[in-house]
N, C-alpha and C positions, 0 to 999 in steps of 0.2 A: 774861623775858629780852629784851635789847635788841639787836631787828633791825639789826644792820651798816650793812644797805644803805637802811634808813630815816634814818640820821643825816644832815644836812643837810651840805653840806661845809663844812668849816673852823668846826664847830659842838663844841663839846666839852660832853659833856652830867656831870652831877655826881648823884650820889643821895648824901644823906647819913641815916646810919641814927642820931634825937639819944636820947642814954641822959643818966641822972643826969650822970655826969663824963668819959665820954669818949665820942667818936664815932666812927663808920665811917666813912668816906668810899669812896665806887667811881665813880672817873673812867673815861668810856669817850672814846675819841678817834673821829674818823673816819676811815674808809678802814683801821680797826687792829682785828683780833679781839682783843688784850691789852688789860687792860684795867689800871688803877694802882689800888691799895689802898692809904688810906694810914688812921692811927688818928692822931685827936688828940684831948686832952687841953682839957676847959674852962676853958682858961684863956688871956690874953692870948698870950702867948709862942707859942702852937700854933696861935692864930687867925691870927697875923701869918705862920708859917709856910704855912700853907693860904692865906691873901689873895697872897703872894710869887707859893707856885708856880700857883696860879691864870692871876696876871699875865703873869708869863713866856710862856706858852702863846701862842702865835700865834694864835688862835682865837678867835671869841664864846663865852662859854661862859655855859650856861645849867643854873640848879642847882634841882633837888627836892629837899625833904625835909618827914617827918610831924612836923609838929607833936606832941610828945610830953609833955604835962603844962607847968608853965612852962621847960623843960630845954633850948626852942632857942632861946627868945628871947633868950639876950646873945650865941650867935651868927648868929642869922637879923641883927639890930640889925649887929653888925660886915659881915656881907655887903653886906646892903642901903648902909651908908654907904663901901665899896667899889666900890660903881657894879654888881654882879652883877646879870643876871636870875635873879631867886627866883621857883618853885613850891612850896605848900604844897598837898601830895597828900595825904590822909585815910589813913589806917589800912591793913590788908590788902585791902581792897576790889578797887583796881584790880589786887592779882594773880590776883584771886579773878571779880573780874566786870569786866574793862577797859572794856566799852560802857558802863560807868556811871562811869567814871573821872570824878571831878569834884576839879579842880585849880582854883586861885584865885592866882593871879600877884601879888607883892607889888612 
């Protein structure tokens, strides 16, 4: 779970959970216990929805998600040429052993 009072200000952090054809997404804001769920759809139309509200946000927003078979590359590809900072975080590991969290920043 994502400590509150560790998010940087004006920092919006993103985890995205990538399956075959649709995704989770769990935007956490700061200074805000709620947090946005949203699901989309691998496809264009969903992406351009998720890049929109992204944008909107007043905030640097900074995005995780597991690399999951080849199932995030056409939208890790659409983030990245949206200007986002991407992490690729490994598998259950870091909720399993966080000292060993090992992220690689794309």
């Amino acid at each position: 779970m994502i400590n509150i009072a560790s998010i940087p200000t004006k920092q919006v952090l993103v985890a995205i959970d990538i399956a075959k054809s649709r995704h989770e997404v769990l935007i956490a804001f700061p200074n805000k216990k709620r947090r946005k769920k949203m699901s989309i759809l691998s496809n264009k139309k969903d992406y351009d929805r998720l890049v929109s509200y992204l944008q909107s946000l007043d905030a640097s927003v900074s995005i995780g998600f597991e690399p999951t078979g080849n199932y995030h590359r056409t939208l890790v590809h659409y983030l990245y040429r949206a200007g986002f900072e991407l992490w690729s975080c490994p598998g259950i590991v870091p909720l399993l052993k966080p000292h060993i969290l090992r992220t690689r920043r794309i």
